[in-house]
C-alpha positions as CSV (number, residue, x, y, z in Angstrom):
1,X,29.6,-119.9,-9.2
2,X,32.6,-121.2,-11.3
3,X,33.1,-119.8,-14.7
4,X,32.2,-121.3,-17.8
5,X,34.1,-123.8,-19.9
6,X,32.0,-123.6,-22.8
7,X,28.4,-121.5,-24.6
8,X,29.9,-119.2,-22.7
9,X,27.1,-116.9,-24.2
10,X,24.5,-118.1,-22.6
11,X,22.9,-116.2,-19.7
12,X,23.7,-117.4,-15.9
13,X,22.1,-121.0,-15.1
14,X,21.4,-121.8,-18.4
15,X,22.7,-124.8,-20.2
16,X,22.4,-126.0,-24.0
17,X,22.2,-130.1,-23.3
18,X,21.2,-132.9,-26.3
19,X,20.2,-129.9,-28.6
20,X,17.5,-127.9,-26.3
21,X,18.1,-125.2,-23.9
22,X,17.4,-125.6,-19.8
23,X,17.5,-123.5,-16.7
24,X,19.5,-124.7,-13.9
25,X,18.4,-123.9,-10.2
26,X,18.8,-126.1,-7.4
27,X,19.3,-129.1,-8.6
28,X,16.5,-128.9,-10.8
29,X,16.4,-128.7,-14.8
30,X,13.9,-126.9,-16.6
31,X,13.4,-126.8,-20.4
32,X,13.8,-123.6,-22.3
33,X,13.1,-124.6,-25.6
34,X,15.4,-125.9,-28.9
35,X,16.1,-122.6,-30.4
36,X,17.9,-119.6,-28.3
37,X,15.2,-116.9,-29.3
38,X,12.3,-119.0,-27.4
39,X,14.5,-120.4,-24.8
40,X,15.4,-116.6,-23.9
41,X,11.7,-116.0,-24.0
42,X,11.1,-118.7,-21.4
43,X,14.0,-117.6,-19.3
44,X,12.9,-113.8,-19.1
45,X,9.8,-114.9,-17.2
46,X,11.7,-117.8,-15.2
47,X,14.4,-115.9,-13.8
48,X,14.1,-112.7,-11.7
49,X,17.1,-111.3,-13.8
50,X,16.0,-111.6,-17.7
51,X,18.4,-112.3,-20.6
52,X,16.0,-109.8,-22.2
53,X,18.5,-106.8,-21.3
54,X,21.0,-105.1,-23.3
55,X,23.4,-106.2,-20.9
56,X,22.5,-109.2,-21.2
57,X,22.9,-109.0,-24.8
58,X,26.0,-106.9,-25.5
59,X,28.0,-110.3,-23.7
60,X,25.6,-112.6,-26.2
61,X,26.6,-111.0,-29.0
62,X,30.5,-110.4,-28.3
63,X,31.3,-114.1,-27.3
64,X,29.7,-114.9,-30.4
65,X,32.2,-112.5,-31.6
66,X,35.1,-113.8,-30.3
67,X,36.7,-116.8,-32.5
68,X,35.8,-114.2,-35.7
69,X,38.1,-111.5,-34.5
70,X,41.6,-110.9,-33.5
71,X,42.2,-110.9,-29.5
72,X,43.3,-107.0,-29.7
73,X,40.0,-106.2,-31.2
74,X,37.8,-108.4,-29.2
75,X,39.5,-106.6,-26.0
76,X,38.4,-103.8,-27.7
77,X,34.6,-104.7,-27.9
78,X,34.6,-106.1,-24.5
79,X,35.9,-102.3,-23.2
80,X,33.4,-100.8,-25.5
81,X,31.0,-103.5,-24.6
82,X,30.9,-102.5,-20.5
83,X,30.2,-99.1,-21.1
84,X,27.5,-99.5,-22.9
85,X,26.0,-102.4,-20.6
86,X,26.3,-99.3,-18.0
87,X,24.5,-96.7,-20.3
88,X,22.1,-99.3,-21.3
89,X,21.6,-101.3,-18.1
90,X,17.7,-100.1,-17.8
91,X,16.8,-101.0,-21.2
92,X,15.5,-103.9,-23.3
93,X,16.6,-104.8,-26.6
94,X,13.2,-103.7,-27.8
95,X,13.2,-100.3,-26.2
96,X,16.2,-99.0,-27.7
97,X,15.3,-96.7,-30.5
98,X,17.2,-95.0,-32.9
99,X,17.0,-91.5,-30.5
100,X,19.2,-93.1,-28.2
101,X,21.5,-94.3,-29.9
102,X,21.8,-90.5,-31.3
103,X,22.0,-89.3,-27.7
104,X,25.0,-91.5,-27.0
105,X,26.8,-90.6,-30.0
106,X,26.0,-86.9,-29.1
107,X,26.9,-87.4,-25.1
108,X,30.4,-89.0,-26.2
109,X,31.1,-86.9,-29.4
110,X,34.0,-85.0,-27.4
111,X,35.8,-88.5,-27.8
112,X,35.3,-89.6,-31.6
113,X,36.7,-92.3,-31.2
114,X,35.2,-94.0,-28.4
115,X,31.8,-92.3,-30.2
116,X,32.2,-94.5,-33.4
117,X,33.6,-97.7,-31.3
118,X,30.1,-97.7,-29.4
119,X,28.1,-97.2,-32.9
120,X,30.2,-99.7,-34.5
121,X,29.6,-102.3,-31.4
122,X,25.6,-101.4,-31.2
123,X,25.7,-102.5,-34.9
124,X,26.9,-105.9,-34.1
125,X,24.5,-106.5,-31.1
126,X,21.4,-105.6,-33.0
127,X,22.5,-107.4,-35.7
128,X,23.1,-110.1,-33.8
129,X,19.6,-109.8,-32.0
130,X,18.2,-109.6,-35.2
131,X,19.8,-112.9,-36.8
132,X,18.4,-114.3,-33.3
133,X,14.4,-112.6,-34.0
134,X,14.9,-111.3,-30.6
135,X,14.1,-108.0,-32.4
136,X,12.3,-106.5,-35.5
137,X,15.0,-103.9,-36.6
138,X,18.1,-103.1,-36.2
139,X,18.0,-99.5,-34.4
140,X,21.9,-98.9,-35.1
141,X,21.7,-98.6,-39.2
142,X,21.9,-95.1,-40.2
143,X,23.3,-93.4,-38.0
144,X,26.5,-91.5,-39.4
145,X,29.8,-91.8,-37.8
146,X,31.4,-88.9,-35.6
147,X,33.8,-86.8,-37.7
148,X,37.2,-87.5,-37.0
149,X,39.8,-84.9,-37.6
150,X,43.3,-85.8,-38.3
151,X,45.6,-85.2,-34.9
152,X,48.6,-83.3,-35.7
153,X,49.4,-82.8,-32.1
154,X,53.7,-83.1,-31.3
155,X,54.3,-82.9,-27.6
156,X,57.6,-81.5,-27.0
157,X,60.2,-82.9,-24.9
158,X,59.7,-80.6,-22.5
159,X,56.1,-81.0,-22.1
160,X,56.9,-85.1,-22.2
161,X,59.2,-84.2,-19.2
162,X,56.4,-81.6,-17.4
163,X,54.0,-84.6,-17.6
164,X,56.9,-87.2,-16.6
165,X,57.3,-85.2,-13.2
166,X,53.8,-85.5,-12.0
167,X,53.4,-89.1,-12.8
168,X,53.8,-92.0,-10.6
169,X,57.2,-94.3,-10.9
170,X,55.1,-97.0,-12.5
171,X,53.7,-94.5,-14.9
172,X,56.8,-93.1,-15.7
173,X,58.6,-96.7,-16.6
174,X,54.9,-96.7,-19.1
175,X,55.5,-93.5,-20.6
176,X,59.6,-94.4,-21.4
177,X,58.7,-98.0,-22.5
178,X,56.2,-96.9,-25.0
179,X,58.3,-93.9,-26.3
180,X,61.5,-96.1,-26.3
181,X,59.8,-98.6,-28.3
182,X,57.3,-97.3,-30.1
183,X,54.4,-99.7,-29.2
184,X,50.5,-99.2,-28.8
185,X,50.1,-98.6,-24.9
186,X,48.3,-102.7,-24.5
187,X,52.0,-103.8,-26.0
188,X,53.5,-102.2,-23.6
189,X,51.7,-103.3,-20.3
190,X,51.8,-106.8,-22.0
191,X,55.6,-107.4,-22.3
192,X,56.0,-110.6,-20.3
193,X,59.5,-111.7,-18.9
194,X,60.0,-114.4,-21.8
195,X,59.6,-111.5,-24.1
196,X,63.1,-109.8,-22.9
197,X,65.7,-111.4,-24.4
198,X,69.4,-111.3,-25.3
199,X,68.5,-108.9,-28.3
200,X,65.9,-106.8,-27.3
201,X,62.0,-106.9,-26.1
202,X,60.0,-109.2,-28.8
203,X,56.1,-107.7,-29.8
204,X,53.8,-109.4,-31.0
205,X,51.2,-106.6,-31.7
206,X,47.7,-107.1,-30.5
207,X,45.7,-104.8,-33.0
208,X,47.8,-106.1,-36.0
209,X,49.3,-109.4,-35.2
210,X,52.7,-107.8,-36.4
211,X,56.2,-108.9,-34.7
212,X,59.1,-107.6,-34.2
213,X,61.9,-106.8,-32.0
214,X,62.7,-103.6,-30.4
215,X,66.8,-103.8,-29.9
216,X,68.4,-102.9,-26.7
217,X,69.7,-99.4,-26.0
218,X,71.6,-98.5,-22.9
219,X,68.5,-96.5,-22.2
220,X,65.6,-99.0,-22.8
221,X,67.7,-101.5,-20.5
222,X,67.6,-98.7,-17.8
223,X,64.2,-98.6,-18.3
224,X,63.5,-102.2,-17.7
225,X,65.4,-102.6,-14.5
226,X,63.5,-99.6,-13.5
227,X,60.4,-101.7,-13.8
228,X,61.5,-104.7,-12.5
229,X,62.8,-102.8,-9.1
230,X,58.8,-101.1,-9.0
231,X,57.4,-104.3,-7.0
232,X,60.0,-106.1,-5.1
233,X,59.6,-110.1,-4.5
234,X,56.3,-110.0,-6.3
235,X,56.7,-112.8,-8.8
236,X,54.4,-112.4,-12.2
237,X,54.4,-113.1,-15.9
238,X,54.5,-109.4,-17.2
239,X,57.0,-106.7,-16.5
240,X,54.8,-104.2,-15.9
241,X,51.9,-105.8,-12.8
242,X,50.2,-105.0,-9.8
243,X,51.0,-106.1,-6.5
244,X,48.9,-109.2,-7.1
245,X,51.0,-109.6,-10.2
246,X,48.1,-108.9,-12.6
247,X,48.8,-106.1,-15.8
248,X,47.4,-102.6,-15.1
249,X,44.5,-102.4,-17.5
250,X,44.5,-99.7,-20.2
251,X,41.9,-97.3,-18.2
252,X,43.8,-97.6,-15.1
253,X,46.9,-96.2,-16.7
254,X,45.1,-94.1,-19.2
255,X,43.5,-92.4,-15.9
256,X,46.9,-92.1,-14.1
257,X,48.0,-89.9,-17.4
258,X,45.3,-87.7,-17.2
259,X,46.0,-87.0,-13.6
260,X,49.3,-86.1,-14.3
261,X,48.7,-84.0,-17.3
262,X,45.9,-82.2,-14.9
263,X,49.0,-81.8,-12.8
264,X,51.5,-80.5,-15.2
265,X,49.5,-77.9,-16.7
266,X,50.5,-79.2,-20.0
267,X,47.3,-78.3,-23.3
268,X,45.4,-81.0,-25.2
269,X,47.9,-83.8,-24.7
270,X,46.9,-87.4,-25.3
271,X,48.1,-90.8,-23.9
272,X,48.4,-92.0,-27.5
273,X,51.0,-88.9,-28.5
274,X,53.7,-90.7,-27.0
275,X,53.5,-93.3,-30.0
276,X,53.2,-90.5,-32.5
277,X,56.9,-88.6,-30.7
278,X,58.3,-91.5,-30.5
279,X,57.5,-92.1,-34.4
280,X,58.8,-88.5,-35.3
281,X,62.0,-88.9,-33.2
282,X,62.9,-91.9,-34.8
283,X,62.7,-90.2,-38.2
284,X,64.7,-87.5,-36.8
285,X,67.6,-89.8,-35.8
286,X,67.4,-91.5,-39.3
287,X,65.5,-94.8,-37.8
288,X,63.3,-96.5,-40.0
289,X,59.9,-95.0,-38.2
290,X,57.5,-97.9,-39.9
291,X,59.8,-100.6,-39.2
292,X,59.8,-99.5,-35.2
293,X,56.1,-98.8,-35.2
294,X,55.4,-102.1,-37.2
295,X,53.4,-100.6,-39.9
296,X,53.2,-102.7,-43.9
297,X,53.7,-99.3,-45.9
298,X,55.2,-95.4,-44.6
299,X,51.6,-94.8,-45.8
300,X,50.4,-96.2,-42.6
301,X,53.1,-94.2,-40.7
302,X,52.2,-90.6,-41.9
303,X,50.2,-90.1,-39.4
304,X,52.4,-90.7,-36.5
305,X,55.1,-88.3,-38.2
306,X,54.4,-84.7,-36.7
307,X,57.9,-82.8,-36.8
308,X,57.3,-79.2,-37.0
309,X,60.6,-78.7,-38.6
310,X,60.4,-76.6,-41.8
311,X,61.8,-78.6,-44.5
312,X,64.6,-76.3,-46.2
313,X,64.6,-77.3,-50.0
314,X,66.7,-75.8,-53.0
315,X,65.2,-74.5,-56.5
316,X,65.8,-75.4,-60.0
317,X,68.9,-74.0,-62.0
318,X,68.1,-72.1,-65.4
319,X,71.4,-73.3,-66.5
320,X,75.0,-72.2,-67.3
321,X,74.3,-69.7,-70.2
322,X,70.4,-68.1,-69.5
323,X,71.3,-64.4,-68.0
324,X,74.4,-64.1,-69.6
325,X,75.0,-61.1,-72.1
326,X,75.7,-61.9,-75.9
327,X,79.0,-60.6,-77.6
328,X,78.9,-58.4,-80.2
């Protein structure tokens, strides 16, 4: 079956034609109805696999997303959005209750911030199913967030190097383009060829929509012939690719770092502390650390900045005279 061009929303065979909704199968049109709540009535007892499912669902609600949010984010909800279809393949929209939504923030609580990504994303489905009257209630309001605590984590350049020595080559060239430059990780594996140019590698940052440009260095060039040596002939858009020239995905290299850091015996060390070392060194070397990471304020860059050096500062004077003894 060849992908759709348009309402891409809609479940498989399922077509919205002269302003009513029909199943497509064999040849053979049947009408759904003219609204989508009663044409995905119609279609859950038509076809053997029902829209009714939160799978179902959760793509619904996210390519109605789409055209409202920024592409960074939207890849965001569509990661979120598969492991919830997984958690919640079984289920209905109807027979999710509040209790399990509280299970999966308790079952993923050891990652906050993929906790409060899927509460944020079940929020929009049900509201979205409940614009729809596919359901009564949305199941998703009230349920608190996952504390977050601040990460104050600075990996040393030894343990950088520890981790470094277990990795792949191809996770290597990652790990020095993203401290060399500074970028979010899906920057990174999304530098294409037409982004390297005679003054450096151009961003244009997914999350943010910032640009900027990331000069060269004798090592960041290094770097870059390092990862175009990694696959040969293979032609591709991106620097960093397969050998069917397609990106690495974000899990795919976030699971090729935690291999490695299972490797190096290195403690509580994130993918995402390379930004925050790279941040800190910059400082360090008297770089502008909120120009490099793209940031509006240094507000926005405190977080990033982890240096453990203790700040040596000098104290007020009391002045030329106070101490001195009087004359008789």
């Amino acid at each position: 079956m060849r992908p759709r061009k348009r309402d891409r929303h809609l479940p498989p065979c399922v077509y919205l034609r002269h302003g009513s909704y029909w199943l497509v199968r064999g040849g053979k049109w049947t009408k759904l109805g003219r609204d989508l709540p009663t044409a995905l009535q119609a279609y859950g007892k038509a076809y053997t696999r029902p829209a009714g499912t939160m799978p179902a669902l959760i793509e619904m609600a996210l390519e109605a997303k789409r055209k409202h949010v920024k592409p960074g984010t939207f890849k965001l909800y569509e990661q979120v959005g598969r492991k919830l279809a997984e958690i919640l393949a079984e289920f209905s929209p109807e027979q999710v209750t509040q209790r399990d939504i509280v299970q999966i923030r308790m079952a993923l609580s050891h990652t906050p911030g993929m906790a409060n990504h899927c509460l944020s994303v079940l929020r929009m489905v049900f509201h979205y199913a409940l614009e729809h009257q596919l359901i009564d209630a949305n199941p998703a309001i009230g349920i608190g967030r996952v504390r977050q605590i601040a990460r104050d984590r600075l990996l040393s350049p030894e343990e950088y190097e520890q981790i470094r020595a277990k990795a792949s080559p191809k996770l290597q060239v990652t790990m020095d383009l993203c401290f060399l430059t500074g970028q979010r990780i899906g920057d990174v594996l999304a530098i294409r060829y037409t982004d390297i140019t005679d003054e450096g590698i151009a961003f244009r940052q997914a999350k943010t929509g910032a640009k900027l440009m990331v000069g060269w260095t004798a090592e960041l060039r290094a770097v870059v012939e390092r990862a175009k040596a990694l696959h040969g002939n293979v032609r591709a858009f991106t620097l960093l690719h397969g050998h069917k020239g397609k990106p690495p995905t974000y899990w795919a290299v976030r699971d090729a770092w935690d291999r490695a850091v299972a490797a190096s015996g290195v403690k509580d060390a994130h993918i995402h502390d390379i930004r925050a070392m790279s941040a800190t060194a910059a400082e360090e070397a008297g770089i502008d650390p909120t120009a490099l990471l793209g940031h509006t304020s240094p507000q926005m860059t405190k977080r990033y900045l982890r240096s453990k050096k203790t700040p040596v500062v000098r104290g007020p004077s009391f002045g030329v005279n106070h101490g001195k003894t009087k004359k008789a």
